[in-house]
C-alpha positions as CSV (number, residue, x, y, z in Angstrom):
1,X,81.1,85.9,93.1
2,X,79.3,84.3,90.4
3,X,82.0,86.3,87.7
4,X,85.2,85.5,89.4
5,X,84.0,81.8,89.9
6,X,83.5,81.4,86.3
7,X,86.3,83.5,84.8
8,X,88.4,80.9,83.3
9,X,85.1,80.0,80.4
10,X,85.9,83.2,79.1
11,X,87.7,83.3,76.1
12,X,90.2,86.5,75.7
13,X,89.5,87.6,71.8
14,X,92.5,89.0,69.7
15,X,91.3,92.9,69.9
16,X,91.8,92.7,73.5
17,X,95.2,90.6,73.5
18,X,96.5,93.7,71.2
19,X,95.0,96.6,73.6
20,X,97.3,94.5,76.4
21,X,100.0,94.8,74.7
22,X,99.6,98.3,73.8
23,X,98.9,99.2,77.7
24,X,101.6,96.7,79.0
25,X,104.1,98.6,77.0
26,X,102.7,102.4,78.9
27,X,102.7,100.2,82.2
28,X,106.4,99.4,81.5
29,X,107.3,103.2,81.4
30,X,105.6,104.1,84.7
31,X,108.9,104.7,86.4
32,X,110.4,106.6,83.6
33,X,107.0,108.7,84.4
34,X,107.5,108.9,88.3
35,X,111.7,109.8,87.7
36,X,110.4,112.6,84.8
37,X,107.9,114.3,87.0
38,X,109.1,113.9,90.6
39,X,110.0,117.4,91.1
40,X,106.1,118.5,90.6
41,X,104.9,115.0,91.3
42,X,102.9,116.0,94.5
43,X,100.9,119.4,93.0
44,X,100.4,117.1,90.0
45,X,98.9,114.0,92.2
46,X,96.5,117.3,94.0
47,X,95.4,118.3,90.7
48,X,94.3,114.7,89.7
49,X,92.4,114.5,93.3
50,X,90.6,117.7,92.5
51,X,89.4,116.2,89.6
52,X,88.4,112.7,90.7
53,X,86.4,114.6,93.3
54,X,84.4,116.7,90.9
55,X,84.0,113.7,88.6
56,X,83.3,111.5,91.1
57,X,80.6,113.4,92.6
58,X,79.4,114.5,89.8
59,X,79.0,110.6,88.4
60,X,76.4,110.4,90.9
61,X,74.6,113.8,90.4
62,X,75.5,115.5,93.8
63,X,73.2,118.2,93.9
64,X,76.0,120.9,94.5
65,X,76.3,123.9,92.0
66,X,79.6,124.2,89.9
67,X,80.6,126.9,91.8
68,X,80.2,125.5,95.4
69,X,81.9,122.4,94.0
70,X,84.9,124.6,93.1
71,X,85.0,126.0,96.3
72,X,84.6,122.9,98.3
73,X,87.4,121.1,96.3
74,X,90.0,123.8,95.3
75,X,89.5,126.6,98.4
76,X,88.5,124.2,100.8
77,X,85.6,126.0,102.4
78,X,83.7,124.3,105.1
79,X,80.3,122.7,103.8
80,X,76.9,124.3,104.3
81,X,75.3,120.8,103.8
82,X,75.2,117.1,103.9
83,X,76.0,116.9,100.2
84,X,78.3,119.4,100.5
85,X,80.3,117.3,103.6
86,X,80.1,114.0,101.1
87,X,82.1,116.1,98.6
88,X,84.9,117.1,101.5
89,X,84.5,113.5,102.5
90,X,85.2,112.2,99.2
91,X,88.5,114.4,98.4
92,X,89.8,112.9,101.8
93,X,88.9,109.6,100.4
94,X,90.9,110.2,97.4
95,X,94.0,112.3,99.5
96,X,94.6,108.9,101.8
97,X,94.2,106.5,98.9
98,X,97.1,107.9,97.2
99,X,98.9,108.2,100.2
100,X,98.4,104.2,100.7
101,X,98.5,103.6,98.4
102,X,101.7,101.2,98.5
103,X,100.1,99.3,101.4
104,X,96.8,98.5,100.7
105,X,95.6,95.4,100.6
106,X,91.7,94.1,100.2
107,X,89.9,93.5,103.0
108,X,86.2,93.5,104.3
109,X,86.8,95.7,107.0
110,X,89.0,98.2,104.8
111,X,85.5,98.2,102.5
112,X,83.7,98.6,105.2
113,X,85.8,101.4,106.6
114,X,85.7,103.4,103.6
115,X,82.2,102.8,103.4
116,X,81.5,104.5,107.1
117,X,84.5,107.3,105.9
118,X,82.5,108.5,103.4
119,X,78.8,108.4,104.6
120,X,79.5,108.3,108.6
121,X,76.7,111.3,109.7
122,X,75.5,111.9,105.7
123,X,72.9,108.7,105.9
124,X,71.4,107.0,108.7
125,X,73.5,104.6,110.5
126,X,71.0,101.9,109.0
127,X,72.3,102.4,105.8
128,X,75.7,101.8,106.9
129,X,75.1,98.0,107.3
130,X,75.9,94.9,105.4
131,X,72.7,93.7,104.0
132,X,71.0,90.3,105.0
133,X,69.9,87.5,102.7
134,X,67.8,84.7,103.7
135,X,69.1,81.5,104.5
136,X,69.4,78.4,101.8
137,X,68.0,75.5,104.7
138,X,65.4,74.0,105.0
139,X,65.8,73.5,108.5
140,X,63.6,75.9,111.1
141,X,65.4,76.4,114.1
142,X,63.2,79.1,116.2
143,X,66.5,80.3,118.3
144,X,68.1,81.7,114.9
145,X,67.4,84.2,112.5
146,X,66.2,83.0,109.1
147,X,68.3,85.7,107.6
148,X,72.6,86.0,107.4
149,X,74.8,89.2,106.6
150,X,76.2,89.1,103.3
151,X,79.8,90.1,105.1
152,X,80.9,86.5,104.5
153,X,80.0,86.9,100.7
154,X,82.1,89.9,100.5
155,X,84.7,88.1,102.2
156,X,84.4,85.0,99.9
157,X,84.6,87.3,97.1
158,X,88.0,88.8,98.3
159,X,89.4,85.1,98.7
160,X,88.5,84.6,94.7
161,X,90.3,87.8,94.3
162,X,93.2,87.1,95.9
163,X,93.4,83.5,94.3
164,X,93.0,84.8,91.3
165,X,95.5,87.1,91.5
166,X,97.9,84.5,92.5
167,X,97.3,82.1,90.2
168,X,98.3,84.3,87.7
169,X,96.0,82.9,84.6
170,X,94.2,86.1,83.9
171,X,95.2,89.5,83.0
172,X,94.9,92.0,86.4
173,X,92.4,94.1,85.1
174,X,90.3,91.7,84.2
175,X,90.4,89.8,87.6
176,X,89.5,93.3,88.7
177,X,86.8,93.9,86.3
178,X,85.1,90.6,87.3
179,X,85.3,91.6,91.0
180,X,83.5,94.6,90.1
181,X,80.5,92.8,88.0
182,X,80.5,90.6,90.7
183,X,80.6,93.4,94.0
184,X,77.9,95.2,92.5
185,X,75.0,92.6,91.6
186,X,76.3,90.9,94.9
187,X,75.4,94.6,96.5
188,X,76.7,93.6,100.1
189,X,75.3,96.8,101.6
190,X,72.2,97.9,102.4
191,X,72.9,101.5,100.7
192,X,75.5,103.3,98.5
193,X,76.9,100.0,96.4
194,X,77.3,101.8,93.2
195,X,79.3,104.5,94.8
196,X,81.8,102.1,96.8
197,X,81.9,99.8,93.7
198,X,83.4,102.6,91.9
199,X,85.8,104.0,94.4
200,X,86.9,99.9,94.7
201,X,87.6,99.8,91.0
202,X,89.7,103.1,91.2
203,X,91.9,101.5,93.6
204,X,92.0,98.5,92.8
205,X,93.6,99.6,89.1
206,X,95.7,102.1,90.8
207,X,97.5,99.4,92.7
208,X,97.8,97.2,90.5
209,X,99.5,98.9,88.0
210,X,97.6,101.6,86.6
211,X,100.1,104.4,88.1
212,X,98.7,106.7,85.3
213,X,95.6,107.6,87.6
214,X,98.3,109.4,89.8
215,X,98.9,111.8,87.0
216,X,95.8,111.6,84.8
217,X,91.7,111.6,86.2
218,X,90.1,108.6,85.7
219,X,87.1,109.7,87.0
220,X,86.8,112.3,84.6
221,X,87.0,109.4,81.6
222,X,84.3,107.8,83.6
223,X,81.9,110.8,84.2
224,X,82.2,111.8,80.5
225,X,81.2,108.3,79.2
226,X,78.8,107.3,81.7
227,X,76.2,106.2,79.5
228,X,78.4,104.1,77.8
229,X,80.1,102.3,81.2
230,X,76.6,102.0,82.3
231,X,75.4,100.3,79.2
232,X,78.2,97.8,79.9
233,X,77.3,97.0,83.6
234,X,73.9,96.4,82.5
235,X,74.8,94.2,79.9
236,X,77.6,92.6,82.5
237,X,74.4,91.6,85.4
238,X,72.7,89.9,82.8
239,X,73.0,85.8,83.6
240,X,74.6,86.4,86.5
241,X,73.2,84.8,89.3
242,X,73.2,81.7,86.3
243,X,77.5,82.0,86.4
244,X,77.1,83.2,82.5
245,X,77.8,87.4,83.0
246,X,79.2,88.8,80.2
247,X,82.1,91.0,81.0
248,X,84.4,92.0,78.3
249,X,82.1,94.5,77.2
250,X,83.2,96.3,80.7
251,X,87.0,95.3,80.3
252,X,87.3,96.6,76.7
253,X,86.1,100.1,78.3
254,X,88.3,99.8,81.1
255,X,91.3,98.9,79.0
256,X,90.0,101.9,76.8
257,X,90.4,104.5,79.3
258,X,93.6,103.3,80.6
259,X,95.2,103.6,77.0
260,X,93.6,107.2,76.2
261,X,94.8,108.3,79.6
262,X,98.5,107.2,79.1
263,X,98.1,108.8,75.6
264,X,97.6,112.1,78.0
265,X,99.9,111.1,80.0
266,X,102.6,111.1,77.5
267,X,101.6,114.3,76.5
268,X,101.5,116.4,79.6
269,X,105.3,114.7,80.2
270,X,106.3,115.8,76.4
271,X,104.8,119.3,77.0
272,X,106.9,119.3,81.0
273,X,110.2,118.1,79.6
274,X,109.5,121.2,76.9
275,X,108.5,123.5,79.4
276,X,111.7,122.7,81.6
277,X,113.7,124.2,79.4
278,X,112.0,127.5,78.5
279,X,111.7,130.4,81.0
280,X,108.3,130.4,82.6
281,X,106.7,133.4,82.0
282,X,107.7,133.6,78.0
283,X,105.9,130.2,77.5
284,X,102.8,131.4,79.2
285,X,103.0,134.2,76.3
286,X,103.8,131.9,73.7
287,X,100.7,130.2,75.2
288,X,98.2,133.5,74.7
289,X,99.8,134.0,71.5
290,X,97.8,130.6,70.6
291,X,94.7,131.5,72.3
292,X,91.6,133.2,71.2
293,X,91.9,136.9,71.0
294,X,89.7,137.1,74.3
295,X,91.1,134.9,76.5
296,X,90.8,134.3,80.8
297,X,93.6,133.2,83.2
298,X,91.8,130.2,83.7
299,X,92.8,128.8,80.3
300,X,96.2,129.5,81.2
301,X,95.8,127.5,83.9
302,X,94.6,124.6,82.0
303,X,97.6,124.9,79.2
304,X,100.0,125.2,82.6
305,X,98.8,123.4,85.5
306,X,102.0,123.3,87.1
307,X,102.9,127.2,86.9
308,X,102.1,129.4,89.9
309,X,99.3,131.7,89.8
310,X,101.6,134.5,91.0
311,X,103.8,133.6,87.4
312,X,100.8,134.0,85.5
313,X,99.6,137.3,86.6
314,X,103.2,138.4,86.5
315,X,103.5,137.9,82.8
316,X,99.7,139.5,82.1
317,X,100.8,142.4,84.6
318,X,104.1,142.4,82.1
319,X,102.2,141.9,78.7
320,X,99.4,145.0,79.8
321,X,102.3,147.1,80.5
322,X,103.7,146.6,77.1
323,X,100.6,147.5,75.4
324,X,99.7,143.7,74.3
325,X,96.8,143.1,76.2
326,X,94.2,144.6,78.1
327,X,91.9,143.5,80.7
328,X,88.1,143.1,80.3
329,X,86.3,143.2,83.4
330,X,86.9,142.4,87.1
331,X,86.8,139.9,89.7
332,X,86.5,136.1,89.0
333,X,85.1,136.4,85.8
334,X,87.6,138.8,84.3
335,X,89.0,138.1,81.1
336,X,92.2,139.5,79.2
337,X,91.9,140.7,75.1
338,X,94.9,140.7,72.9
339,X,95.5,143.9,71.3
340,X,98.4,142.3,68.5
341,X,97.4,140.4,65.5
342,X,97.5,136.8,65.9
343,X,96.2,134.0,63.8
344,X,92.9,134.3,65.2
345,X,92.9,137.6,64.6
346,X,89.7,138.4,62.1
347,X,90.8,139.8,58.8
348,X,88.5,142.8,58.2
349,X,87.9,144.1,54.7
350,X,87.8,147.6,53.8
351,X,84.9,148.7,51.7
352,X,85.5,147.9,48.2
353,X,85.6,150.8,46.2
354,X,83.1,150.6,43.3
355,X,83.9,153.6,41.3
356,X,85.5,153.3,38.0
């Protein structure tokens, strides 16, 4: 806990200060959100787990194709595999954090828990085990083991939490980021650190304020700049064990993501409060109208997330039978071609007549 020990040295810069204030303003608004959007708020909250399962998993390079994923996380299809069970295991992860959501509170045994919920029958049960570290005595006592679990650190390292929480001299995301630094070069478990880490930072945001990841995927921000998060972890372990980890490398990232996602999150509620007031099926056409000529009912589905498949394939069924669109293809990978000129229509010339 070599991070949350030392946080007060660290000087906030201005950048940050202003990113606060920027969030803290979205934060405010976060019932305003809930109020707008409770009518569809639960098939919103499933879309967002879908995705923080396929982002999640595919952070850590789950060897499961696309296609499987899909089915595992959308049709719920029972898995073949072990990886494939760590992907069903890790969308019920997500389904009971939301739903506790509002009474969660940090302790070992909840980290523990969710470590065995995830991996129970996917690694041997020696992997499931708080690591060991080796005694700081010099004392030999040949009744005892030279080595002691590093449960007691983790618990130490929820107390610092907790207090600094409490004390209310840092920013909550920042405590939070320092946990994390701190939970991962600690790596309390013999196995699967990185993975728990993550989920721990998830939550930890979530319930503390960060009620965008309800609506919008964080893991999906996360997967797509992995490289970059990573960068800032490594640079974040350096000097730790010294007390002199570097973290605001990770928190500016953090606090990056949070502000880009309640960017999309005002969006999607601009685009719902719009929608509310249109009928259904003629805002799905004025959605093709916009789309390439060749278009599948999949980007529908991205433009509409709320709106029932059966409402889409109404309004193509209505739009073929009016002679503005025709399908190409069957089966999954069926696509839809408009047959009216739109702005992506291509202009095509007639041959020039040369003759004078």
């Amino acid at each position: 806990m070599k991070c949350l020990e030392n946080i007060s040295r660290t000087q906030i810069p201005g950048d940050i200060i202003m990113q606060y204030i920027k969030l803290y303003q979205s934060i405010g608004k976060n019932n305003y959100n809930y109020d707008t959007l409770q009518r569809d708020y639960d098939t919103i909250v499933a879309k967002t787990i879908e995705h923080d399962t396929k982002f999640f998993v595919k952070y850590f390079d789950t060897p499961v194709t696309d296609h499987r994923l899909m089915m595992l996380i959308e049709r719920d299809i029972a898995p073949k595999n072990k990886d494939e069970q760590w992907v069903v295991n890790v969308k019920k992860a997500f389904i009971k954090i939301h739903r506790e959501s509002d009474t969660f509170e940090l302790l070992t045994n909840e980290i523990y828990d969710l470590l065995n919920f995830l991996y129970k029958d996917i690694v041997i049960d020696q992997k499931l085990q708080f690591e060991k570290m080796k005694k700081e005595t010099k004392k030999v006592n040949l009744l005892s083991s030279n080595y002691v679990s590093k449960k007691e650190l983790l618990e130490q390292l929820i107390q610092a939490f907790n207090k600094a929480k409490n004390d209310q001299h840092h920013e909550v995301s920042f405590i939070i980021t320092n946990f994390y630094v701190d939970f991962i070069n600690m790596h309390p478990f013999v196995d699967k650190n990185k993975e728990i880490g993550l989920m721990l930072l998830y939550i930890l945001l979530l319930v503390n304020g960060f009620e965008v990841y309800e609506y919008i995927s964080m893991m999906q921000y996360m997967y797509q700049s992995k490289q970059e998060f990573e960068r800032a972890v490594l640079s974040a372990s350096f000097n730790w064990e010294e007390g002199f980890s570097e973290t605001l490398s990770i928190h500016r990232f953090l606090l990056k993501v949070a502000l880009v996602s309640y960017d999309a999150l005002n969006e999607m509620i601009r685009n719902y409060v719009y929608d509310m007031g249109l009928n259904k099926s003629n805002n799905i056409e004025n959605t093709i109208n916009k789309l390439e000529d060749v278009f599948s009912k999949n980007d529908l589905r991205k433009q509409h997330p709320l709106i029932s498949d059966s409402t889409i394939d109404r309004t193509l069924k209505r739009l073929r039978d009016e002679g503005k669109i025709r399908p190409i293809g069957q089966g999954r990978g069926a696509k839809w071609m408009k047959l009216f000129e739109s702005k992506h229509k291509k202009v095509n010339y007639a041959q020039i007549d040369l003759k004078i």
